[in-house]
C-alpha positions as CSV (number, residue, x, y, z in Angstrom):
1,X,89.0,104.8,103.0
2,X,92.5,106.3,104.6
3,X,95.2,106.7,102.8
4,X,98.0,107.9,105.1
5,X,100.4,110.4,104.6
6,X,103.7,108.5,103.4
7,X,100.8,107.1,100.7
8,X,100.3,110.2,99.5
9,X,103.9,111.3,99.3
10,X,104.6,108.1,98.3
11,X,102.3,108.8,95.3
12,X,104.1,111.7,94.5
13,X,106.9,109.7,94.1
14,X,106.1,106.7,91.9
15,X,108.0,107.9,88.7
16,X,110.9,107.0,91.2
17,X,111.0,103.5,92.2
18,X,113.5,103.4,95.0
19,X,111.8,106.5,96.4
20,X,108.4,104.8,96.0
21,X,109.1,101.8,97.7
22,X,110.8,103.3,100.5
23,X,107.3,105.3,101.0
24,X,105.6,102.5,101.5
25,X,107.6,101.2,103.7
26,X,107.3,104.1,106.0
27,X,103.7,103.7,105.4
28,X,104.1,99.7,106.5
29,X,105.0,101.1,109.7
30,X,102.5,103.4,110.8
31,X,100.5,100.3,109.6
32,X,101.6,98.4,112.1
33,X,101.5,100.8,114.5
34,X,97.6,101.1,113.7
35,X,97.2,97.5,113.9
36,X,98.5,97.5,117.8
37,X,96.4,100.1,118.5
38,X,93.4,98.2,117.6
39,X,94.4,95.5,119.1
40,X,95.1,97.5,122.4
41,X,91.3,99.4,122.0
42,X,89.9,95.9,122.6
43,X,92.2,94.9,125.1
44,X,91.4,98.0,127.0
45,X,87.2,97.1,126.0
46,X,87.1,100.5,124.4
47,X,85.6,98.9,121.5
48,X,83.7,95.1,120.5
49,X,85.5,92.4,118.8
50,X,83.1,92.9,115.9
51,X,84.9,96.3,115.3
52,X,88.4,95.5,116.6
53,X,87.4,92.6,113.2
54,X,86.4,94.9,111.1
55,X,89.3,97.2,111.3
56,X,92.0,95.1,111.3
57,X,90.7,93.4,107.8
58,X,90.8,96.7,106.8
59,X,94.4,97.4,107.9
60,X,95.1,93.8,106.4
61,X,93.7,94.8,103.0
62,X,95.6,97.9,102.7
63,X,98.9,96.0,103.2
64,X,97.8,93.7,100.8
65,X,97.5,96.5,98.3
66,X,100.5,97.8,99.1
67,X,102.5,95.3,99.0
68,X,101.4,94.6,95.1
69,X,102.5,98.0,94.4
70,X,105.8,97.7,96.1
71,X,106.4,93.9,94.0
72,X,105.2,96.0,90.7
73,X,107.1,98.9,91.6
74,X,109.9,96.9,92.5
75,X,110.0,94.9,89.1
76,X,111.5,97.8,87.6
77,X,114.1,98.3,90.0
């Protein structure tokens, strides 16, 4: 699995909520911008709809996770 880079600083950072969150908010971003990518490899028939599938549940399931670490993090604000 990928973990990106602001989820590895992000990480880094947990024993600081605001700083955590924020993090994973960056990280939401490059999520999205994955998530138009994929989209845009299909459009472009670079790659089947079975894949184009496949990868978004896994960009779906990653926000999911984050975002139960932001509302857990974010708790304790």
């Amino acid at each position: 699995m990928y973990i990106s880079q602001a989820e590895t600083e992000a990480w880094q950072k947990r024993r600081y909520p605001a700083n955590f969150i924020s993090k994973l908010t960056d990280s939401d971003g490059e999520q999205a911008e994955t998530q138009h990518w994929i989209g845009t490899s299909l459009a472009c028939e670079y790659i089947s709809r079975a894949e184009h599938d496949g990868l978004l549940e896994k960009c779906l399931s990653r926000c999911e996770q984050k975002e139960t670490a932001v509302s857990a993090k974010g708790d304790s604000l």
